[in-house]
C-alpha positions as YAML, in Angstrom:
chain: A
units: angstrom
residues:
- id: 1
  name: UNK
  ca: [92.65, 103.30, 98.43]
- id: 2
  name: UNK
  ca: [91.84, 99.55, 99.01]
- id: 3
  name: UNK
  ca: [90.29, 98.59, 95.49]
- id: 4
  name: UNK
  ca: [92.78, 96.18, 94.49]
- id: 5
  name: UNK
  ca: [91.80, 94.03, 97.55]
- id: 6
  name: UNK
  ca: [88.09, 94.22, 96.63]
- id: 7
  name: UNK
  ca: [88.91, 92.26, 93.12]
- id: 8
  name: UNK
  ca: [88.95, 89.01, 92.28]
- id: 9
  name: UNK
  ca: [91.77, 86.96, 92.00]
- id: 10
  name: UNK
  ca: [93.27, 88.32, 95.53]
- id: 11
  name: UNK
  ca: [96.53, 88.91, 96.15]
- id: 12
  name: UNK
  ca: [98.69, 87.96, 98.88]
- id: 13
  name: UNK
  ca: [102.23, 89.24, 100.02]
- id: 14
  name: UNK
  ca: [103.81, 86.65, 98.77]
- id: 15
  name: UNK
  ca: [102.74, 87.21, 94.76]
- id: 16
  name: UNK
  ca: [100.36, 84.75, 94.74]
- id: 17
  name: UNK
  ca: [96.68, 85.12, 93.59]
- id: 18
  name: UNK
  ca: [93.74, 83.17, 95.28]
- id: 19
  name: UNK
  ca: [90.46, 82.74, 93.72]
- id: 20
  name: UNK
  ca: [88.09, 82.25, 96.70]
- id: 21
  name: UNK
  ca: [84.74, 83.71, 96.78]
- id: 22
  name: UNK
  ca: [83.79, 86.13, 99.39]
- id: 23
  name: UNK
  ca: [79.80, 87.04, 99.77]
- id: 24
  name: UNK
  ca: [78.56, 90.44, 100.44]
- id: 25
  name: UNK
  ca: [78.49, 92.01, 103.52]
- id: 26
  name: UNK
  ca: [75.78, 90.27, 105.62]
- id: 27
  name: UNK
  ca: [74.86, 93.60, 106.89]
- id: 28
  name: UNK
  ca: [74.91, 96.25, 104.01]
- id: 29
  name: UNK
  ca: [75.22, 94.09, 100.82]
- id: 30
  name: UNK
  ca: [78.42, 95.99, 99.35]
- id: 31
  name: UNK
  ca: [81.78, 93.56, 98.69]
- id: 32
  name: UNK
  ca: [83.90, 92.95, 101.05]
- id: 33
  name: UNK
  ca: [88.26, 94.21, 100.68]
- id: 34
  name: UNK
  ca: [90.50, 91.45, 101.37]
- id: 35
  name: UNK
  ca: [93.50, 92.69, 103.31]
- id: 36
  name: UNK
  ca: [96.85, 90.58, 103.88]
- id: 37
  name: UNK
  ca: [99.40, 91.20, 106.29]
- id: 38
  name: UNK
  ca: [102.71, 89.58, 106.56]
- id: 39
  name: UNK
  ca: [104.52, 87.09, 104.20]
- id: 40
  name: UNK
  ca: [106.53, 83.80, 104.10]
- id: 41
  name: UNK
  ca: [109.44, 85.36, 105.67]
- id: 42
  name: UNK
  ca: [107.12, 86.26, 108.83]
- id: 43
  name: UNK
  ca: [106.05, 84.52, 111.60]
- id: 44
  name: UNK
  ca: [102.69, 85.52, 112.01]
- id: 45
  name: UNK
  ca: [100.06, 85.99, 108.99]
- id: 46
  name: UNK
  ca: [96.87, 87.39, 109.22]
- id: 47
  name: UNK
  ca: [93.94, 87.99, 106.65]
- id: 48
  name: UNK
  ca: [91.55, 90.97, 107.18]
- id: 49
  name: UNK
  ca: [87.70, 90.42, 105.66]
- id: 50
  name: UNK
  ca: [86.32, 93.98, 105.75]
- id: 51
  name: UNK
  ca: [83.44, 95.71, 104.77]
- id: 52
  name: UNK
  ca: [84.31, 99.54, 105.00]
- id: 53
  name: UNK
  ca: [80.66, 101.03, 103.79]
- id: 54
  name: UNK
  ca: [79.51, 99.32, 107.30]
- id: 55
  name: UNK
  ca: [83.01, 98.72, 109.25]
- id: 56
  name: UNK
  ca: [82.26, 95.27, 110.37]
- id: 57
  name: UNK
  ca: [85.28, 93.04, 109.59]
- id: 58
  name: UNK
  ca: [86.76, 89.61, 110.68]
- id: 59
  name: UNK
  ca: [90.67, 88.97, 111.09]
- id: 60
  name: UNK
  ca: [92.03, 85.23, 110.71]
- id: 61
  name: UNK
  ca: [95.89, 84.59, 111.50]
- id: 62
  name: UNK
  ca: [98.18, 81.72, 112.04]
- id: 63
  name: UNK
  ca: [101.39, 80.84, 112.53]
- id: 64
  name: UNK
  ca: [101.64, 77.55, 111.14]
- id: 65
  name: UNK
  ca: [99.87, 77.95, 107.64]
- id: 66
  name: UNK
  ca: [100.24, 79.48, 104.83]
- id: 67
  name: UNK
  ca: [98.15, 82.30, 103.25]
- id: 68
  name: UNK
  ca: [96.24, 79.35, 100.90]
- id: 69
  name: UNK
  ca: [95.01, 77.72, 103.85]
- id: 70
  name: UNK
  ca: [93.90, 81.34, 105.54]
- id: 71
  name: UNK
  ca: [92.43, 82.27, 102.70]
- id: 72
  name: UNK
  ca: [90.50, 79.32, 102.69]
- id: 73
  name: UNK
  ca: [88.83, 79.70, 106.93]
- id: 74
  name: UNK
  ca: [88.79, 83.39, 105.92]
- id: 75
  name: UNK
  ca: [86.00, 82.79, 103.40]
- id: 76
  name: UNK
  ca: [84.38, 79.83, 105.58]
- id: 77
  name: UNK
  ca: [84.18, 82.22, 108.49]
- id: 78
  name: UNK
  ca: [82.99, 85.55, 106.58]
- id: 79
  name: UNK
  ca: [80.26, 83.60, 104.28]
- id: 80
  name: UNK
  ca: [78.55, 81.76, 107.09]
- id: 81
  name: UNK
  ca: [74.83, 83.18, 107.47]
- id: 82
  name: UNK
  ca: [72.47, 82.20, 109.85]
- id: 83
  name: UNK
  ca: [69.45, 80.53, 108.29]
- id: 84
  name: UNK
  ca: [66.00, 82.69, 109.51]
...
């Protein structure tokens, strides 16, 4: 159902395509599906990193940036790993 937000370039809802690279699940190894919600015309936009073979996920949103710049923390805040 979600496959086209598992691929690389992702898409946004506003037809754009970003090529940001999003590591494996830190917890299960399997890719991660990229979900957008909202647009330009909305206030609020919100990215969805999620991992459905282990359902652990991480939602960015702002109201002040656009989906390039969301993108951008989404992929900061889902590839950080804790060195052991």
């Amino acid at each position: 159902m979600y496959d086209h937000f598992k691929q690389r370039p992702y898409p946004d809802n506003d037809g754009a395509e970003h090529d940001i690279e999003f590591s494996p699940c830190p917890f299960c190894g399997d890719m991660p599906h990229v979900i957008p919600k909202g647009n330009r015309y909305t206030k609020k936009r919100s990215v969805t990193v999620k991992c459905n073979t282990c359902r652990v996920q991480v939602t960015n949103s702002t109201l002040r940036h656009g989906f390039e710049w969301l993108y951008e923390k989404s992929a900061e805040g889902w590839n950080r790993r804790i060195a052991v």
